[in-house]
TORKOL-4160 file (C-alpha; in steps of 0.2 Angstrom, whole numbers, padded with zeros to 4 digits, m for minus):
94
<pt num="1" X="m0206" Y="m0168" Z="m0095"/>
<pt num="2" X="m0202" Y="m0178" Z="m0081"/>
<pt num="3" X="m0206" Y="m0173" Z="m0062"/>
<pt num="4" X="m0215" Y="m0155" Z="m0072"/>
<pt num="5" X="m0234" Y="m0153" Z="m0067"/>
<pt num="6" X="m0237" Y="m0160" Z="m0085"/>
<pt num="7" X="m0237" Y="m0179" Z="m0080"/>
<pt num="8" X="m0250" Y="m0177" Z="m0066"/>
<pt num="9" X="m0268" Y="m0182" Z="m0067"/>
<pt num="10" X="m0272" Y="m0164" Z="m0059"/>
<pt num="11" X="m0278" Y="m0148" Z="m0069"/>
<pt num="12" X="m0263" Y="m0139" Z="m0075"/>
<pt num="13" X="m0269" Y="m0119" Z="m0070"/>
<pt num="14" X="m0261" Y="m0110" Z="m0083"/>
<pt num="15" X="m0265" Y="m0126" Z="m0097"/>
<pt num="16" X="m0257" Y="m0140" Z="m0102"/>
<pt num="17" X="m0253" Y="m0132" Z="m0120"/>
<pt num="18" X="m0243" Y="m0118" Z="m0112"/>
<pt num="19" X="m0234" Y="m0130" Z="m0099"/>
<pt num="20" X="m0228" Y="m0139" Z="m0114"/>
<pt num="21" X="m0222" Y="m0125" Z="m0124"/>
<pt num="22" X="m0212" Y="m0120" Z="m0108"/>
<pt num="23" X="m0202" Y="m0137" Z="m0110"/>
<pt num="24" X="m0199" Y="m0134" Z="m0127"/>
<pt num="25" X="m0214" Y="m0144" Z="m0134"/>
<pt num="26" X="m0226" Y="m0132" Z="m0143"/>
<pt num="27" X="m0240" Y="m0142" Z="m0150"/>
<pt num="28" X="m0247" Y="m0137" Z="m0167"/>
<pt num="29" X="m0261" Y="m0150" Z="m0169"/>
<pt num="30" X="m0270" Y="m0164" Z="m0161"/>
<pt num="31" X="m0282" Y="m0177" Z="m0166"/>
<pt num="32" X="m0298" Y="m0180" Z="m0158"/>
<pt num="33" X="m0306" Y="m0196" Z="m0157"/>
<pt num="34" X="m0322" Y="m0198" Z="m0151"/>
<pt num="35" X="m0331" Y="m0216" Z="m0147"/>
<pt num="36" X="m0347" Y="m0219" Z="m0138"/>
<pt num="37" X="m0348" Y="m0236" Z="m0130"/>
<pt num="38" X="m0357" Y="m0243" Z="m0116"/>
<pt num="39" X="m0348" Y="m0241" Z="m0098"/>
<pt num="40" X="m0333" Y="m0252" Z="m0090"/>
<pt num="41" X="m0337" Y="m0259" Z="m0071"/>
<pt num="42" X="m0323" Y="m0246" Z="m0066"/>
<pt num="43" X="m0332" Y="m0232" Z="m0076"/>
<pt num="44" X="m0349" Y="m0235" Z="m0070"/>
<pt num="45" X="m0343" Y="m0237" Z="m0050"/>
<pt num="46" X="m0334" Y="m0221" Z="m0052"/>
<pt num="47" X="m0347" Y="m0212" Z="m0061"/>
<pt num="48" X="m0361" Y="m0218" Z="m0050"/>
<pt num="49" X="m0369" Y="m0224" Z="m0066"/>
<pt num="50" X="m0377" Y="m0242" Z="m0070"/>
<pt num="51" X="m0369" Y="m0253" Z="m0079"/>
<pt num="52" X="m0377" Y="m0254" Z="m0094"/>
<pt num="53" X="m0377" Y="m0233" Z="m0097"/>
<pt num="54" X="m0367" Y="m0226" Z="m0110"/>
<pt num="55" X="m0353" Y="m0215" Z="m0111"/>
<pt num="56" X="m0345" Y="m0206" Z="m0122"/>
<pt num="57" X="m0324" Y="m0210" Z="m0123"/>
<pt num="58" X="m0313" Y="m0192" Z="m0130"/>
<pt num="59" X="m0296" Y="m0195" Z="m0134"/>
<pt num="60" X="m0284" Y="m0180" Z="m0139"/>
<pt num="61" X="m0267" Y="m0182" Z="m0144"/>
<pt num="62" X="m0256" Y="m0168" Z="m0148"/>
<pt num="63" X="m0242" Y="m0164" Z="m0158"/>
<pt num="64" X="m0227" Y="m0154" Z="m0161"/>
<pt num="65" X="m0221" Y="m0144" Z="m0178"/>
<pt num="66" X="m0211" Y="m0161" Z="m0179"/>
<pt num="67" X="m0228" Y="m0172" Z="m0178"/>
<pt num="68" X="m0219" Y="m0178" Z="m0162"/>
<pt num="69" X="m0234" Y="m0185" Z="m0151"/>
<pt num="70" X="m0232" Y="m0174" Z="m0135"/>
<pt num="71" X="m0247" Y="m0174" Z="m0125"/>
<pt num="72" X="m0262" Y="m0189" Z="m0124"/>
<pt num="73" X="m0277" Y="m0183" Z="m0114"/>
<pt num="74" X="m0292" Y="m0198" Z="m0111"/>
<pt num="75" X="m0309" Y="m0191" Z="m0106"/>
<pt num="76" X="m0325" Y="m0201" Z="m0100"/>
<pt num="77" X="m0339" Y="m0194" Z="m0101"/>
<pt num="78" X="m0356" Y="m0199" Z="m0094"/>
<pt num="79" X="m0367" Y="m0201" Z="m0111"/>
<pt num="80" X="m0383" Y="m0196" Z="m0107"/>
<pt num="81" X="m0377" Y="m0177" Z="m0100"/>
<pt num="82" X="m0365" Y="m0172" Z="m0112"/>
<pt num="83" X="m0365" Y="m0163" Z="m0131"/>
<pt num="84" X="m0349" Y="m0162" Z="m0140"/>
<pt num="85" X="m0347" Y="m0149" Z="m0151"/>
<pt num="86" X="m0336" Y="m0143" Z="m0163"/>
<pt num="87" X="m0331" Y="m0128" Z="m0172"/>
<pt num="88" X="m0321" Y="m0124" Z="m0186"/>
<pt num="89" X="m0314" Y="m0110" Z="m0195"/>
<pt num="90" X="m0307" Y="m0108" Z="m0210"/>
<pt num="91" X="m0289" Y="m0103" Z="m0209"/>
<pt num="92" X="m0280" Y="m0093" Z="m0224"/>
<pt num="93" X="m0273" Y="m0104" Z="m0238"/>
<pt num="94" X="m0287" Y="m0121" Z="m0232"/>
């Protein structure tokens, strides 16, 4: 994985999930974690928010067949302008 497009910071145009399987690193399942806390001083400069505003942290790890971790995605959110949402659907034999 090192030197591919997968170890910038930048959008990967044709996703992140099929630059991995390119390298041989299909992943099958992640883990979301989701926190909501109240904004860092880095956070809050970059954001343009005040310092007491909340956001909302979304952490995503990904894994392979193997349950080899191969991908960890870190999100910050501003609190007060985003909704997360979920959906699920029942797959056959769950």
């Amino acid at each position: 994985m090192q030197g591919s497009e997968i170890v910038n910071p930048a959008d990967v145009a044709r996703g992140t999930n099929q630059a991995l399987s390119d390298l041989g690193y299909e992943q099958v399942r992640a883990i979301d974690e989701i926190e909501s806390r109240m904004s860092l001083p880095d956070e809050a400069t970059r954001l343009e928010l005040p310092t007491t505003a909340p956001v909302l942290v979304h952490r995503v790890t990904g894994f392979t067949a193997t349950d080899q971790p191969v991908r960890h995605t870190l999100n910050v959110l501003i609190g007060s302008k985003h909704v997360v949402l979920f959906e699920r659907q029942k797959t056959m034999g769950n």
